[in-house]
PAKEGU-414073 format. One record per atom (N, C-alpha, C): residue in three letters; x, y, z. Coordinates in steps of 0.02 Angstrom, whole numbers, plus 50000, padded with zeros to 5 digits. Atoms other than C-alpha are relative to their C-alpha. Layout:
! residues N
ALAXYZ/...
END
This chain:
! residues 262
UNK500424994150000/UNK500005000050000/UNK500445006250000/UNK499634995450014/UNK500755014949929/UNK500085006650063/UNK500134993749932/UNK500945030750075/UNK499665005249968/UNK500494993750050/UNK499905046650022/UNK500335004550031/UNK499504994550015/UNK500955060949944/UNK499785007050057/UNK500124993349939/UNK500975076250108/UNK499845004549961/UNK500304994550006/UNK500025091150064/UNK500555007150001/UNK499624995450005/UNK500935104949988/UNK499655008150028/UNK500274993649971/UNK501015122750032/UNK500035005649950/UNK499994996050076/UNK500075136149893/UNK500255005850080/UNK499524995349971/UNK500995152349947/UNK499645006849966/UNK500544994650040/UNK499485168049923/UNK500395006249986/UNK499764994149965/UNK500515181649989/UNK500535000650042/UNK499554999649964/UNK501965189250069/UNK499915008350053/UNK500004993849977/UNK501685203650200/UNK500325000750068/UNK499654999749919/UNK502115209750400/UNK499824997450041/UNK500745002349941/UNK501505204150533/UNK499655004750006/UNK500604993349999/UNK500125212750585/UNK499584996950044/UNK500425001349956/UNK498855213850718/UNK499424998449992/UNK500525004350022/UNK497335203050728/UNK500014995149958/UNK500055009350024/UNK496585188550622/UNK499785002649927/UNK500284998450063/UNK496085187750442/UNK498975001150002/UNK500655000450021/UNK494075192150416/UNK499754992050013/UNK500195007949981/UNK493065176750486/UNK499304999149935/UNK499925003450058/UNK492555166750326/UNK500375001449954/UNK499414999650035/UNK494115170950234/UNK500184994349968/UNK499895005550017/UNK494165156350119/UNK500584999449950/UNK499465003750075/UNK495515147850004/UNK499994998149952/UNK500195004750052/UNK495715140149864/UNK499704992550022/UNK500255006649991/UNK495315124449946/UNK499445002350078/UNK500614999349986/UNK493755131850040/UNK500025002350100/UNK499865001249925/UNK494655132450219/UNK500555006350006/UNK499564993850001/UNK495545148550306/UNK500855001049987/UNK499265002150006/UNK497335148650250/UNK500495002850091/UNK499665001049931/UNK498775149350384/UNK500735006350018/UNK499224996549993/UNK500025164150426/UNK500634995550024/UNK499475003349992/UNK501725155950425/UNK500465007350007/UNK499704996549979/UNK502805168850522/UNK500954998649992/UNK499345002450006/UNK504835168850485/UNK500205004850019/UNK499774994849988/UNK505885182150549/UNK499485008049997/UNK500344993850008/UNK505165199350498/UNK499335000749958/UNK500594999650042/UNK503815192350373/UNK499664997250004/UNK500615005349991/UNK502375182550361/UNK499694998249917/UNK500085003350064/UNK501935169350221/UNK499194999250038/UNK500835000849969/UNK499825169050204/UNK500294990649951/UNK499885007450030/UNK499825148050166/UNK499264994549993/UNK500595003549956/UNK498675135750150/UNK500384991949975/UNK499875007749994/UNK498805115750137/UNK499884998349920/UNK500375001650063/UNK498475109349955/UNK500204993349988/UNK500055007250048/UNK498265090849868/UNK500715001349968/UNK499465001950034/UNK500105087649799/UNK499674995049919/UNK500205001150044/UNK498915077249655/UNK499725004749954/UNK500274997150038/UNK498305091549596/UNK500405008049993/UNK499594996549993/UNK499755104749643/UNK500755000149992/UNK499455004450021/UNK501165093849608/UNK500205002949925/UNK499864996550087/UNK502185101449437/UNK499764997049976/UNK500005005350051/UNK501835087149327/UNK499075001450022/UNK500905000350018/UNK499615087949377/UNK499855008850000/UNK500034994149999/UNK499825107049397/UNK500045003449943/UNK499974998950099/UNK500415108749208/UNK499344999849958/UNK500565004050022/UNK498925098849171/UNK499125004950004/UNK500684997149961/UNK497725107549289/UNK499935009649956/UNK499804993650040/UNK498425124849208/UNK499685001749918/UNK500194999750079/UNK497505120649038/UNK499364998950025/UNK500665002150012/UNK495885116549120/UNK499475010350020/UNK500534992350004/UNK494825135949098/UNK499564999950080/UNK500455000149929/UNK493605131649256/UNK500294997950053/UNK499575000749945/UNK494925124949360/UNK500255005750014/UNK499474994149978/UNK495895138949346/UNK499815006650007/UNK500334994449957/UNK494575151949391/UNK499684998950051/UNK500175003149910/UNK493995142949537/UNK500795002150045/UNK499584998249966/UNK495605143349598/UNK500345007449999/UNK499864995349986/UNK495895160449537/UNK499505006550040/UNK500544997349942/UNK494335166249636/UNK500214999550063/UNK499795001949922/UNK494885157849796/UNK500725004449997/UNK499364996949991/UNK496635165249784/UNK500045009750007/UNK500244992950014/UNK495775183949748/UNK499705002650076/UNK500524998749959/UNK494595180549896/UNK500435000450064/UNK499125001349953/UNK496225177950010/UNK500225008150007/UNK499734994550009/UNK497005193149946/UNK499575006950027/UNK500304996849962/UNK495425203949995/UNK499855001450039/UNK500134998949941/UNK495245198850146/UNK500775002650057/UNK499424997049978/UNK497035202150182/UNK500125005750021/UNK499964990650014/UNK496955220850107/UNK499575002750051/UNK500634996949959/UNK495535223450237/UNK500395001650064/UNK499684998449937/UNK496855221750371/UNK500565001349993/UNK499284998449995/UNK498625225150310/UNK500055001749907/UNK499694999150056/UNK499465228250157/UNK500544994249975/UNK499585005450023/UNK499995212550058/UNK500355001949922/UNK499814998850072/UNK501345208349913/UNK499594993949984/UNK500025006550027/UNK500315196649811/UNK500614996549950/UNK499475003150040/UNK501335181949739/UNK499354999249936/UNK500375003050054/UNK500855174049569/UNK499744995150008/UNK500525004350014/UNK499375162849549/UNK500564993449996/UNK499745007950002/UNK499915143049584/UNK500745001950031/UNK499335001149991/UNK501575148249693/UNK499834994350069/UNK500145005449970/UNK501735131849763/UNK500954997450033/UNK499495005849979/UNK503085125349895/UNK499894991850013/UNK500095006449972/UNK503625108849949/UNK499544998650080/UNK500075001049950/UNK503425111550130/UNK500125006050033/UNK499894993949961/UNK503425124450278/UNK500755001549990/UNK499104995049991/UNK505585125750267/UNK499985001349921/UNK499924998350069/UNK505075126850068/UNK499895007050023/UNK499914992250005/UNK504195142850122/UNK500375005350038/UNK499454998049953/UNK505575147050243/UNK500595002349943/UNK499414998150031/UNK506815146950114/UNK499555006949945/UNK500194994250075/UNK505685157849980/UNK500035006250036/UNK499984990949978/UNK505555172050109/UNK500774999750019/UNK499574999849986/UNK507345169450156/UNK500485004249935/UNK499604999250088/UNK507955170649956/UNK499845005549970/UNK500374993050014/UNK506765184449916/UNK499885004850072/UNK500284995249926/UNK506905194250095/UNK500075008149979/UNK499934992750018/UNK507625208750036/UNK499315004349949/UNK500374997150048/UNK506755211749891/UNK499114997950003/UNK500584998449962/UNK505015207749978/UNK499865006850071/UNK499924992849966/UNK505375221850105/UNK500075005449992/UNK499954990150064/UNK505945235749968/UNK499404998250008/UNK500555001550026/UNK504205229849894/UNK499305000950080/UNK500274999649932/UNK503295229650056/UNK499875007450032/UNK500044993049984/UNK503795247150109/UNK499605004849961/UNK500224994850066/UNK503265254349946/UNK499224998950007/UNK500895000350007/UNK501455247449946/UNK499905001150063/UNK500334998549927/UNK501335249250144/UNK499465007350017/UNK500464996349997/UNK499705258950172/UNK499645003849925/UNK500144999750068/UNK499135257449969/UNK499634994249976/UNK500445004850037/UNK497895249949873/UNK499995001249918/UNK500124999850081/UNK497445246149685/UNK499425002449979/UNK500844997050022/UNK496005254949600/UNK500164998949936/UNK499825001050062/UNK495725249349433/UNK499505004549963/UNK500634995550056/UNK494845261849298/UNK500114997349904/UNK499885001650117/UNK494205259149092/UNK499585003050005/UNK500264996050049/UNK493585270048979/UNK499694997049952/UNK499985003950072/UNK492385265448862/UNK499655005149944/UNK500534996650029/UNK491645274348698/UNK499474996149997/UNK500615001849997/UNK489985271848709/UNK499685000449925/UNK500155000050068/UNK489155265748537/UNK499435007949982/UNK500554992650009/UNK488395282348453/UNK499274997149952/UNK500805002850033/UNK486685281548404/UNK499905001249932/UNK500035000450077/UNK486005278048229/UNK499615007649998/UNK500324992250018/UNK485965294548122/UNK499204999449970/UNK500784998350003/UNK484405300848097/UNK499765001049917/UNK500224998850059/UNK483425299247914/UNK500065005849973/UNK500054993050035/UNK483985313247795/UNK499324999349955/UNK500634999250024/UNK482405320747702/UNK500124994249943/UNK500205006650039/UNK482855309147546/UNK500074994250004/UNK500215005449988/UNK482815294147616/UNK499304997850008/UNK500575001149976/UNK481135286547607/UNK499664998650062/UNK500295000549937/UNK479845287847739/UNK499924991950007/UNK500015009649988/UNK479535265847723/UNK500674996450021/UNK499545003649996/UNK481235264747762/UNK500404995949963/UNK499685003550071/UNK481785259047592/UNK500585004749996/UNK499684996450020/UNK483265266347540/UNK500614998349930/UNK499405001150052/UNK484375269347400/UNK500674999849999/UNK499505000349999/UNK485995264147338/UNK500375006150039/UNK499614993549967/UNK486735282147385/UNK499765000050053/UNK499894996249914/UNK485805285047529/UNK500374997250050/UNK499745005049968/UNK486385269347608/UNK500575002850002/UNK499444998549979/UNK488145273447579/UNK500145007350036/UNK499984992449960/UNK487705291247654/UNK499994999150065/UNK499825000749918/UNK487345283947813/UNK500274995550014/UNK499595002449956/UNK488345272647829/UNK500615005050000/UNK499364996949988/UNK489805284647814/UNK499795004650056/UNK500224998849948/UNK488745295147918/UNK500104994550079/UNK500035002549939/UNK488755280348057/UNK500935000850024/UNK499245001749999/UNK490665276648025/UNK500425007050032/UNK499614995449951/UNK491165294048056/UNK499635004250070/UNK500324998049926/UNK489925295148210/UNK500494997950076/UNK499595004249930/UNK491025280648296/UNK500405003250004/UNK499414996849978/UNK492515288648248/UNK499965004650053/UNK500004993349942/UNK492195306348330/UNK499914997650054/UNK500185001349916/UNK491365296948489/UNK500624995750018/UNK499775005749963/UNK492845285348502/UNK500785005850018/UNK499654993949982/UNK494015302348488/UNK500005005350047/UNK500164997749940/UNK493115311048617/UNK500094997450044/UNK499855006449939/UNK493335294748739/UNK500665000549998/UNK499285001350000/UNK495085294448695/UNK500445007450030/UNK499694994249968/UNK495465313648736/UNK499754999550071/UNK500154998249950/UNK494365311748886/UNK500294994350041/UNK500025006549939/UNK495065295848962/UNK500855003649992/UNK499304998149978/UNK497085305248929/UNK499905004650042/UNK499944995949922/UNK496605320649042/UNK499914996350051/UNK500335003149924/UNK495515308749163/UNK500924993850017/UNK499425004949984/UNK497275297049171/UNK500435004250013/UNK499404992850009/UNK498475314249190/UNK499635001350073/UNK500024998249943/UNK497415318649324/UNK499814995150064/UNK499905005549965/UNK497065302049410/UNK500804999550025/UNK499125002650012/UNK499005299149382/UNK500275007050060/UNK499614994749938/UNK499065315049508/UNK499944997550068/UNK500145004549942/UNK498155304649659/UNK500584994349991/UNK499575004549992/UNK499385290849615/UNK500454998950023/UNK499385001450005/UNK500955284049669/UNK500384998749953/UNK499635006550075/UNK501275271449526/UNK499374999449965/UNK500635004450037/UNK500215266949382/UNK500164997149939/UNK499925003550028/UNK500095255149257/UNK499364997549946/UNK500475000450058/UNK499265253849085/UNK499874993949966/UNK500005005850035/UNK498695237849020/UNK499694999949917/UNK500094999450047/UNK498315234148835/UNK499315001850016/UNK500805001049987/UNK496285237248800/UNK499824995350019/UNK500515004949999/UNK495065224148836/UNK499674997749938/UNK500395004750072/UNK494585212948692/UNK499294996950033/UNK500765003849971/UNK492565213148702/UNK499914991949965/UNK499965004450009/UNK492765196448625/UNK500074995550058/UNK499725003749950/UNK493615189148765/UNK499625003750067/UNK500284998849938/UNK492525198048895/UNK499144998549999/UNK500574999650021/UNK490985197248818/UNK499405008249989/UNK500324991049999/UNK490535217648843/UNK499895003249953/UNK500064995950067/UNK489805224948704/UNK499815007149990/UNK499994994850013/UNK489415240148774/UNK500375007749989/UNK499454993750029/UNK490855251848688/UNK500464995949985/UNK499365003050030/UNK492555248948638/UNK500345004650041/UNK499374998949938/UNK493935249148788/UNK500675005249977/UNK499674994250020/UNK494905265348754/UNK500605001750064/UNK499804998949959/UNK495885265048931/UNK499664993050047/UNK500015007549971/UNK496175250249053/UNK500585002150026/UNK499674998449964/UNK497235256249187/UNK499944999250061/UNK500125001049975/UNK497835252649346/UNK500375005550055/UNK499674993849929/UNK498395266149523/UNK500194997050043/UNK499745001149945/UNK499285263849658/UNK499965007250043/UNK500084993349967/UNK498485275949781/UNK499915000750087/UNK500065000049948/UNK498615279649952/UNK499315000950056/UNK500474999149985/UNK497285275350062/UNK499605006350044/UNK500024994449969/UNK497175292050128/UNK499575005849953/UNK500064995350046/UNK496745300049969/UNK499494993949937/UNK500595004950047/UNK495605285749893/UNK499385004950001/UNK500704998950001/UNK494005297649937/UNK499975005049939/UNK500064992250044/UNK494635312149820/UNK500124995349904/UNK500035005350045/UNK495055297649685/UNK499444999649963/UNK500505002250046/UNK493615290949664/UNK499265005949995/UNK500584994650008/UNK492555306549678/UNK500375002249924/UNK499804998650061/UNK493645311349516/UNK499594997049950/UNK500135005350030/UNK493245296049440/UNK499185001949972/UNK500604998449997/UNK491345299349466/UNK499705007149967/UNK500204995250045/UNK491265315449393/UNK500154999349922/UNK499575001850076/UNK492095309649221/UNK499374997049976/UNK500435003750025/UNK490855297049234/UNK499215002649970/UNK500734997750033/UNK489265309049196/UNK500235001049942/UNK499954997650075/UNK490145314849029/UNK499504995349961/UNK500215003750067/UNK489045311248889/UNK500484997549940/UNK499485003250051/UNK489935297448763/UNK500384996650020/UNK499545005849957/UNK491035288248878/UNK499594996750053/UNK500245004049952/UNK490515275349005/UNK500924999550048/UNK499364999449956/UNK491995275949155/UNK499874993050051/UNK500085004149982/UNK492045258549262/UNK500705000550056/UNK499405001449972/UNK492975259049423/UNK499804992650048/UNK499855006049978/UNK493545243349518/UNK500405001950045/UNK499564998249935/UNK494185241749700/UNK499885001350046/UNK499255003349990/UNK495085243149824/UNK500174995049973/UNK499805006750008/UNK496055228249766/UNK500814998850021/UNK499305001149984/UNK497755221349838/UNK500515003149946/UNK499894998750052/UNK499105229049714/UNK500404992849949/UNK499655002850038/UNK499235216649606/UNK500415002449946/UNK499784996450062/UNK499735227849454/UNK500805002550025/UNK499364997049969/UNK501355232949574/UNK500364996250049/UNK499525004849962/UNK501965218049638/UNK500774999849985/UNK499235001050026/UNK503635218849534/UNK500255008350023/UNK499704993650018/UNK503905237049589/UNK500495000150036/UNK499364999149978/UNK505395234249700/UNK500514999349955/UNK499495000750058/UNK506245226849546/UNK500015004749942/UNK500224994350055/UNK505475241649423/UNK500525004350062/UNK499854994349975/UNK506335253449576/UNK500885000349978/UNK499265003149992/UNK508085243649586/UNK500385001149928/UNK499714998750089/UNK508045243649376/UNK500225007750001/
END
C-alpha cells in the first residue's frame, strides 16, 4: 500500500505581521482559512493543498483546464481581499506552490530583501482599477431623401453609413481625449500606475463600447476619497462610460521593488 503524497504549501502572499486575524470566513482556494506562517520579519499567508493536483507534473495539466483555473483564481483573489482589509499584502503569482513549511522558509529567506523594498513601497496602498469606454453612438437620423418606408437607395445607404462610421470615429476620439486628461489627472492621486493593453470585448463578452483606457493606480489610502470622487465626475460625461474597480491588493505593482532597483 503505497503512503499518500503530504500536502503541499500554495503560497497567496507575502506581508508583516500585523495585528489581529484575517476576516472570519476568509476562504482559500481549497475552501478552508489559509495559515500565517511567520519567519523572521515576514509573514507567508499559506494554505495546505493536494500535491495530486499541485504537484508540477498535475499542475501543468490542471493549468489548461479554463474552470479549474478560475475557481482557483477566485479563491486566491478572495484571500487577497480579505488580507487588504487588514494590512497591506505583496501578492505572489497565481499557483506559487512550495514543497513544505522550510520550502516557504527558504522563499522568504531568498527573496527577503527584495520583499521588504516591495513591502515598504505598497505599505498603506491599494489598487483601484479604471476603463474607459466609447459608448456606441446612436444611429443617424433619416435625411429628408431617404424614404419615409424605410427603403433606401443605393446612395443613401452609403450616406449613412459613412454618416455612422464617422459618428464612431468622433465618439471614440472624444473617449480617447477624455480618458488622457482623466489618466493625467488620476496619475496625480497616484503613486505608481500602470497601463494595460485594452480589453478585447471578444474575450470579455462587453459589448457596450470599445475599451479606450484600462488602467491601473497605486493610491494611498488616505486619498482614495478624492480619487474616486474624480472618477465619478468623468463618469457623467456624455459618450464615455467610466468603470471603476476596487480597492484591490496591488496586484498591478507587485514587481515594483524590481521596476525601483532597475
Amino acid at each position: 500500500m503505497s503512503t499518500p503524497t503530504p500536502p503541499l504549501r500554495y503560497v497567496y502572499a507575502v506581508c508583516r505581521p500585523f495585528d489581529g486575524v484575517l476576516p472570519e470566513g476568509a476562504a482559500g482556494i481549497t475552501g478552508e482559512p489559509p495559515r500565517l506562517l511567520h519567519h523572521g520579519d515576514l509573514v507567508a499567508v499559506v494554505d495546505a493543498v493536494p500535491a495530486e493536483d499541485f504537484d508540477e507534473g498535475p499542475l501543468r495539466a490542471r493549468l489548461e483546464d479554463l474552470d479549474w483555473l478560475a475557481a482557483t483564481a477566485r479563491g486566491h483573489d478572495a484571500v487577497l481581499a480579505a488580507l487588504t482589509a487588514v494590512t497591506s499584502p505583496l501578492p505572489l503569482r497565481l499557483a506559487t506552490v512550495c514543497r513544505d513549511d522550510s520550502g516557504v522558509r527558504r522563499l522568504l529567506d531568498e527573496g527577503h530583501d527584495r520583499f521588504t523594498r516591495a513591502l515598504e513601497r505598497l505599505d498603506g496602498r491599494v489598487e483601484w482599477g479604471v476603463k474607459v469606454y466609447a459608448e456606441p453612438a446612436p444611429a443617424p437620423r433619416p435625411t429628408p431623401s431617404e424614404a419615409p418606408s424605410g427603403k433606401v437607395g443605393g446612395r443613401d445607404y452609403l450616406r449613412r453609413r459613412l454618416r455612422e462610421r464617422n459618428g464612431r470615429e468622433e465618439g471614440r476620439r472624444r473617449a480617447e481625449e477624455t480618458s488622457r486628461v482623466l489618466h493625467d489627472r488620476l496619475s496625480a492621486y497616484a503613486e505608481a500606475t500602470a497601463v494595460h493593453p485594452p480589453q478585447d470585448p471578444r474575450l470579455t463578452g462587453d459589448t457596450g463600447g470599445v475599451n479606450v483606457l484600462n488602467a491601473a493606480y497605486l493610491v494611498a489610502r488616505e486619498r482614495a476619497e478624492g480619487f474616486v470622487a474624480l472618477v465619478g465626475r468623468v463618469s457623467e460625461e456624455e459618450g464615455v462610460r467610466v468603470e471603476l474597480t476596487g480597492p484591490w491588493a496591488p496586484y498591478s505593482f507587485a514587481g515594483i521593488a524590481e521596476e525601483e532597483a532597475a
